[in-house]
C-alpha positions as CSV (number, residue, x, y, z in Angstrom):
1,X,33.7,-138.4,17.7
2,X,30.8,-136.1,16.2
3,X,30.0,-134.9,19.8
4,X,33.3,-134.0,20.7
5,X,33.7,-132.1,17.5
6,X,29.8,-130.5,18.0
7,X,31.3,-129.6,21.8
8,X,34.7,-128.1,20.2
9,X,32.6,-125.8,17.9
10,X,30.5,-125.1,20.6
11,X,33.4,-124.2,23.1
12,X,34.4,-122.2,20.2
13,X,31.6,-120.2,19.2
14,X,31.3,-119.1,22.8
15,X,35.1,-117.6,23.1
16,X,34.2,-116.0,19.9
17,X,31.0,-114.7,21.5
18,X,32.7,-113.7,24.5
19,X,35.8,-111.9,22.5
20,X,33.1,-109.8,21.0
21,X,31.2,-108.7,23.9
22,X,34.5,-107.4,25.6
23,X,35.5,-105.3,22.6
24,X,31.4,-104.4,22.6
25,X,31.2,-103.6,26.3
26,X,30.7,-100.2,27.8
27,X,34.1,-99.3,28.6
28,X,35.6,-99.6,24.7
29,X,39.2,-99.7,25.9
30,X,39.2,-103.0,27.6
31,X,41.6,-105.9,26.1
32,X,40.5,-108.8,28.6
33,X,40.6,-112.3,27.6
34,X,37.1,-113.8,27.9
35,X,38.1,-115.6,30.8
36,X,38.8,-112.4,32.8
37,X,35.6,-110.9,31.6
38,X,33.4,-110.1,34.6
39,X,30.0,-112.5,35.1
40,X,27.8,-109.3,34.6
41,X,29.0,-105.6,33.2
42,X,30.7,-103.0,35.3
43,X,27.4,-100.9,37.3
44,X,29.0,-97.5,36.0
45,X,32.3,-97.0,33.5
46,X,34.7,-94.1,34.1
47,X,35.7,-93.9,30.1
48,X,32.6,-91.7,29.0
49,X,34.1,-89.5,26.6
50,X,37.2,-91.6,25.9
51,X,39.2,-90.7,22.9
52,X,42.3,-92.5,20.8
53,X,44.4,-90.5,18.5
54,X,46.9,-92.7,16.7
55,X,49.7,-91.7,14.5
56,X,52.8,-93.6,12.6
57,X,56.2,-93.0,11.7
58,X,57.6,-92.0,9.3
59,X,55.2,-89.1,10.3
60,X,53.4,-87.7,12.9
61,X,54.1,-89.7,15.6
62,X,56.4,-87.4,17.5
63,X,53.9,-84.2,17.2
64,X,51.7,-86.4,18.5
65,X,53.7,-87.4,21.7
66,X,54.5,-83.5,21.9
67,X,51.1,-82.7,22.1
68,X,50.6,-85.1,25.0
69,X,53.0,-84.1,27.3
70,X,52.1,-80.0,26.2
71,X,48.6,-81.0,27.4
72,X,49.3,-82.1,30.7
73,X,48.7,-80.3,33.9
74,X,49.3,-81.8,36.7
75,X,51.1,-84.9,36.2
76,X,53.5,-87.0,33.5
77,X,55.2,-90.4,34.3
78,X,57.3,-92.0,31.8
79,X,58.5,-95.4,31.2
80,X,61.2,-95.4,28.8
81,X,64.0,-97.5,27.2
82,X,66.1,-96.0,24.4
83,X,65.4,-91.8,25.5
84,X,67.6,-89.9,23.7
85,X,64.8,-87.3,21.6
86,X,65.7,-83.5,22.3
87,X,62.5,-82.5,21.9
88,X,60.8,-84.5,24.2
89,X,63.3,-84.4,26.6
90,X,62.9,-80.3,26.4
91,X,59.1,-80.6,26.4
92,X,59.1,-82.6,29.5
93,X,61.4,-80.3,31.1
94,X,59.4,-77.1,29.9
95,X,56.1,-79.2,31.8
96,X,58.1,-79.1,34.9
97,X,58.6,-75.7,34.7
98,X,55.1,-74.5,34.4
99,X,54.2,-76.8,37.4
100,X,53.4,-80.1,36.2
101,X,55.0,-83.1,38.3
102,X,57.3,-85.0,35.9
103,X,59.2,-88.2,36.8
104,X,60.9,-90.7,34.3
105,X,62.3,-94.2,34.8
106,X,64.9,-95.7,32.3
107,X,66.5,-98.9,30.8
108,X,69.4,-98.6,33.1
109,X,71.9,-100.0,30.1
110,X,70.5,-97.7,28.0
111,X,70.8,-94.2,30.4
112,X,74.4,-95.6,30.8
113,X,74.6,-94.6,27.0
114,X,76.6,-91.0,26.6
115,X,74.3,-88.0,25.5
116,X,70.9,-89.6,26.7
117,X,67.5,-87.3,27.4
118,X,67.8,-88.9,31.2
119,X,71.2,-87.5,31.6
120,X,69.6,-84.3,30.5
121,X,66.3,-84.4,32.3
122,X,68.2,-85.3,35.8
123,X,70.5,-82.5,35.4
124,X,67.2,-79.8,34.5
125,X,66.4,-81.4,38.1
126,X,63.7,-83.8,36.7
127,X,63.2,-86.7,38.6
128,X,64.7,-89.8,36.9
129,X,65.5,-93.3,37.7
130,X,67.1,-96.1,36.4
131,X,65.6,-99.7,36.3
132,X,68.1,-102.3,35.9
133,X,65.7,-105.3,36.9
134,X,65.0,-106.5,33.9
135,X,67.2,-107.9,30.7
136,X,65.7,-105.0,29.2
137,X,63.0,-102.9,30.7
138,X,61.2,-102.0,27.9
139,X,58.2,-99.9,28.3
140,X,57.9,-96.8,26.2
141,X,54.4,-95.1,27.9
142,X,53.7,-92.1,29.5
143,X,50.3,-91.5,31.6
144,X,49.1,-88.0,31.9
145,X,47.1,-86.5,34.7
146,X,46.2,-89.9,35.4
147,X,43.9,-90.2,32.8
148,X,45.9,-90.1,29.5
149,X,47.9,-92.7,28.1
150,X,50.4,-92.4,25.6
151,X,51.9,-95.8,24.4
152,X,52.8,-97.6,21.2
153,X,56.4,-99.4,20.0
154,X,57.8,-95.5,19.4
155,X,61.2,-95.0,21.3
156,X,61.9,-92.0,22.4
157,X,64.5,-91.5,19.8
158,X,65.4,-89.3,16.5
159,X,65.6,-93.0,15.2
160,X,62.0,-93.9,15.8
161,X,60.9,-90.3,14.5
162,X,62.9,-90.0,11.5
163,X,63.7,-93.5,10.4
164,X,62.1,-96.4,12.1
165,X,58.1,-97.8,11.3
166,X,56.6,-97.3,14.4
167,X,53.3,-96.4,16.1
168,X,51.7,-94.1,18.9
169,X,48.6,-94.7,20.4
170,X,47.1,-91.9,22.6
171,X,43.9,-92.8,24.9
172,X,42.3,-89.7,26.2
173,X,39.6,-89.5,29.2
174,X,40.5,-93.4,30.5
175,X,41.4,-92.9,34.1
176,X,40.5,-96.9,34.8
177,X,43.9,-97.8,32.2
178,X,45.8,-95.0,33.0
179,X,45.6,-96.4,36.6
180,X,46.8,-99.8,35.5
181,X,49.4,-98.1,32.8
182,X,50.8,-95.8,36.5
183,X,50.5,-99.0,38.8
184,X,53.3,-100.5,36.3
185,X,55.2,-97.3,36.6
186,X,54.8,-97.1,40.3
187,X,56.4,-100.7,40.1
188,X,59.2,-99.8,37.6
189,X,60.0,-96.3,40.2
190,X,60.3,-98.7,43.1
191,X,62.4,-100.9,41.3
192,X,64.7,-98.2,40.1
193,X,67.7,-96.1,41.4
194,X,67.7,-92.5,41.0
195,X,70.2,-90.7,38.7
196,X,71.9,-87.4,40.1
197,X,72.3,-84.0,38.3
198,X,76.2,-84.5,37.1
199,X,75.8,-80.4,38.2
């Protein structure tokens, strides 16, 4: 019994070991389980530089996602459910208009909703689509010239800006999540119908 207790703490201390060197490792960002860790570290890392910015609601949450999407340049994908926030709705639309590629995939249940942002963005001839694999498709991310992420349990909503507890989490200069955060997108877009301008 003492050496299958001596082996448990072992076994133990190791996983703890391991959990630590993944949040130590070069890369920061990377939330693996130890059993997905790699035998030996990455040769190089492409999140030199990386940044987070987080912010809460009730509070700054929104300037925050307004900021992101202002910054962008060549590129914003969005994975939404509930999307019915004005101003992010008219800040992705202003993005399109100074050249940046925007397209947006939606909770189909929730676009079918009256006065949503995807409604709006689909008539300003944004590209949107609606996802009705899932029960709920619940993703609220963006990525941003494939190298920023914006993510967090904020909805796109007055309600989750002006009323609800919720978080943002922005992760700057991370092209390796951002690819993983748009190969979910990519998988969402396929899934997904588009939504016509009613105009």
């Amino acid at each position: 019994m003492m050496r299958r207790v001596q082996r448990c703490a072992g076994a133990s201390a190791v996983l703890v070991l391991a959990s630590a060197l993944a949040f130590a490792a070069p890369s920061g960002l990377r939330w693996d389980s130890p059993r997905q860790l790699p035998a030996a570290p990455p040769a190089a890392t492409s999140t030199a530089g990386a940044t987070a910015s987080a912010a809460f609601t009730p509070g700054q949450a929104l300037p925050l996602v307004l900021e992101t999407i202002r910054g962008a340049r060549t590129s914003i994908v969005v994975a939404a459910y509930a999307f019915t926030s004005r101003p992010i709705a008219v800040a992705l639309r202003d993005a399109q208009r100074r050249g940046v590629q925007v397209r947006v995939v939606v909770d189909a249940g929730e676009a079918r909703h009256g006065d949503t942002a995807a409604r709006f963005l689909a008539n300003e001839r944004v590209a949107v689509r609606l996802n009705a694999r899932y029960a709920l498709q619940h993703n609220k991310f963006m990525v941003v010239d494939g190298r920023t992420v914006q993510t967090g349990s904020f909805n796109y909503t007055a309600s989750a800006a002006q009323r609800n507890a919720e978080n943002v989490l922005v992760l700057r200069n991370t092209p390796d999540v951002a690819a993983q955060y748009e190969a979910q997108w990519r998988r969402l877009w396929e899934e997904g119908i588009d939504l016509p301008p009613a105009y």
